[in-house]
Rosetta silent file (secondary structure, phi, psi, omega in degrees, C-alpha in Angstrom):
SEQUENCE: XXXXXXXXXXXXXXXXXXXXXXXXXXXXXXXXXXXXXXXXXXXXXXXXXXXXXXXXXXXXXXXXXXXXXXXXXXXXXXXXX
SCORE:     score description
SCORE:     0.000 S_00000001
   1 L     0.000  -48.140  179.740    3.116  -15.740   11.909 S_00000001
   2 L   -88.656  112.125 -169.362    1.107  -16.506    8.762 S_00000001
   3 L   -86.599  139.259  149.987    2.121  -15.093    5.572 S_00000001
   4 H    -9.483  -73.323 -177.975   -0.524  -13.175    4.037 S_00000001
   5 H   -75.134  -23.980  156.037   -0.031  -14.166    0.524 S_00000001
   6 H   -29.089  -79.238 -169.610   -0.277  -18.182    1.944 S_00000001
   7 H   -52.373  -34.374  145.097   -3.753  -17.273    2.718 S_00000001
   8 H   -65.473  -46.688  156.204   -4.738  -15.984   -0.489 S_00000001
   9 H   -75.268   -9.040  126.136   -3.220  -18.603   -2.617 S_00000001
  10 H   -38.367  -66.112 -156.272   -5.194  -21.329    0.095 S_00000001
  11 H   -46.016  -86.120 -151.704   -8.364  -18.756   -0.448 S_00000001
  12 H   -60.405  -31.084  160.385   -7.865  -18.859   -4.630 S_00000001
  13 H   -50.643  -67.491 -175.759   -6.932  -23.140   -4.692 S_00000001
  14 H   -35.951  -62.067  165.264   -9.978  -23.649   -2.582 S_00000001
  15 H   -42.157  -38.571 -172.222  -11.998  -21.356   -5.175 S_00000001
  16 H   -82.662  -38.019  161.953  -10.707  -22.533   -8.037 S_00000001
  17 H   -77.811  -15.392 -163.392  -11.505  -25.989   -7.091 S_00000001
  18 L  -109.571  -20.643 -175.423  -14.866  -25.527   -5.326 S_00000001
  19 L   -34.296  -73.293 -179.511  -15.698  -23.093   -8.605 S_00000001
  20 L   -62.974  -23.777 -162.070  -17.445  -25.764  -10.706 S_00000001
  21 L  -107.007 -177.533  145.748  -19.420  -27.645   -8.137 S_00000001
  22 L   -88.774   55.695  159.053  -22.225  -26.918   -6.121 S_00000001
  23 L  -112.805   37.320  166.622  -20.619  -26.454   -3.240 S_00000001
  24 H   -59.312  -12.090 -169.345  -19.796  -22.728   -3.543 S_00000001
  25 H   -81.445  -40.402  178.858  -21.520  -22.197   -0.593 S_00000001
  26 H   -69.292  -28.194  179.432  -19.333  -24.188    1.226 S_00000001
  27 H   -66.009  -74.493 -174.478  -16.309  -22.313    0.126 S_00000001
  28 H   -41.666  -27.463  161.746  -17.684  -18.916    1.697 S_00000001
  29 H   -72.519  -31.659 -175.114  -18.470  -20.782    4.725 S_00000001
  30 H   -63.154  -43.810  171.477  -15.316  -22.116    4.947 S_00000001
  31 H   -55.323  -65.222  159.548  -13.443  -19.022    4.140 S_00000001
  32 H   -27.588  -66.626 -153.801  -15.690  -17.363    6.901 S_00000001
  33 H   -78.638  -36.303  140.846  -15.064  -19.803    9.203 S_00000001
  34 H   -41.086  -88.942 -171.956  -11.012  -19.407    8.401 S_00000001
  35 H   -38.154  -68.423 -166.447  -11.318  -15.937    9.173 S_00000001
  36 H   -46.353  -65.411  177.622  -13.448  -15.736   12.192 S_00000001
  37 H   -27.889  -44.598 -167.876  -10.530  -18.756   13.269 S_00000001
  38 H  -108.658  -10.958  157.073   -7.695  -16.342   12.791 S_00000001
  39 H   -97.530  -35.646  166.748   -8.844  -13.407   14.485 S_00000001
  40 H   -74.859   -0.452  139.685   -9.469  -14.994   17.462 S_00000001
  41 H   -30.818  -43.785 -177.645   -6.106  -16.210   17.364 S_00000001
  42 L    75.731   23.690 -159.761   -5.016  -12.961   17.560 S_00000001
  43 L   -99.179  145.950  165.453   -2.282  -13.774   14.901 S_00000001
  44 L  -136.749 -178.691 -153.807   -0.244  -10.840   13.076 S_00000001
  45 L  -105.227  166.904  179.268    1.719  -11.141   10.559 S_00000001
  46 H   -42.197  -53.362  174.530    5.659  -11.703   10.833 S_00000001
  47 H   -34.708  -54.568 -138.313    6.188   -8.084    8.968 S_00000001
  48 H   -93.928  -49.983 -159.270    4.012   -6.777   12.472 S_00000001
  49 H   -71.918  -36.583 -165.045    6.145   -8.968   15.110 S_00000001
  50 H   -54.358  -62.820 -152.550    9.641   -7.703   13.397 S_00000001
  51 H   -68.390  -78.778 -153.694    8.592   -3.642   13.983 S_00000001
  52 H   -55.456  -41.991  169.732    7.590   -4.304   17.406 S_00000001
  53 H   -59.812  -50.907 -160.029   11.080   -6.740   18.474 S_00000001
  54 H   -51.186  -71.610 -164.083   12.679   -3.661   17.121 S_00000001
  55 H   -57.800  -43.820  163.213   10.898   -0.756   19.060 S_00000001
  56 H   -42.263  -66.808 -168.289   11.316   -3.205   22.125 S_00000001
  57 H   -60.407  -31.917  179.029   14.933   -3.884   21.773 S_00000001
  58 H   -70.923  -41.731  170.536   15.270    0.035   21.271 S_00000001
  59 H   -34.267  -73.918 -155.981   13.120    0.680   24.604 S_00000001
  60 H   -61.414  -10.771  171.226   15.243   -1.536   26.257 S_00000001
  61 H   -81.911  -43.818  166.671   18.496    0.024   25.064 S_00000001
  62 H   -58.161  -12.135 -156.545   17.215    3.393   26.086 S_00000001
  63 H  -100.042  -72.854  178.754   16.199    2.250   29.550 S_00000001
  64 H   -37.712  -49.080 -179.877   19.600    0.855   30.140 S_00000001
  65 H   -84.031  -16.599  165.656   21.558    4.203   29.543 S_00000001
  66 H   -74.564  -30.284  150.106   19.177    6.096   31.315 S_00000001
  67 H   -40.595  -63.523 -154.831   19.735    3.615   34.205 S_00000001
  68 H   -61.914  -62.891 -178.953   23.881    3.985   33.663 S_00000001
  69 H   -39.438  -63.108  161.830   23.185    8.010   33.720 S_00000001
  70 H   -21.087  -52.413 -168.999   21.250    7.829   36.754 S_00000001
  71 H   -54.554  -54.353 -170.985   24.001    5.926   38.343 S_00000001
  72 H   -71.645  -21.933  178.943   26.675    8.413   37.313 S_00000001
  73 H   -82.731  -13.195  158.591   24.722   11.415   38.304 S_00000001
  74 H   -58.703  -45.890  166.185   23.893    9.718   41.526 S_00000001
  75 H   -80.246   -0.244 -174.241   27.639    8.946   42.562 S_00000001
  76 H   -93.583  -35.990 -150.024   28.640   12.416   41.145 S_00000001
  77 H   -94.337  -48.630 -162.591   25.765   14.042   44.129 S_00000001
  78 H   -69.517  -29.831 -136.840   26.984   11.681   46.503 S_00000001
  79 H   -86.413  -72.978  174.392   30.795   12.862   45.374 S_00000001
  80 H   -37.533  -53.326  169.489   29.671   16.624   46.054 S_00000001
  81 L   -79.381    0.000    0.000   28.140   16.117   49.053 S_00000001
């Protein structure tokens, strides 16, 4: 959902700007406070969501021909008997 590299070039503006003052303190809370934010989100990255629609979409293609086989060896039993 988030690109990675976003969050580091946010992280390194924020730094770069907070750098000089005294509010460095604020940055590391902030950063903290960022983090903490995005794991309980529960966010992964795009890269993460991709591999997993795959390996789904493959499940579900495998499911289906093992359903269609099923069928045919089920009317081929019925066929027999």
């Amino acid at each position: 959902m988030l690109d990675p590299k976003l969050l580091e070039n946010l992280s390194a503006q924020i730094s770069a700007a907070l750098a000089a003052t005294p509010i460095a303190d604020l940055e590391k809370n902030l950063r903290a406070m960022l983090t903490a934010s995005f794991v309980r989100l529960d966010l992964v990255t795009r890269e993460d969501f991709e591999v997993q629609k795959e390996l789904l979409a493959n499940a579900q293609s495998r499911l289906a021909s093992l359903e269609t086989r099923l069928t045919e060896l089920a009317a081929q039993r019925k066929s027999q008997a």
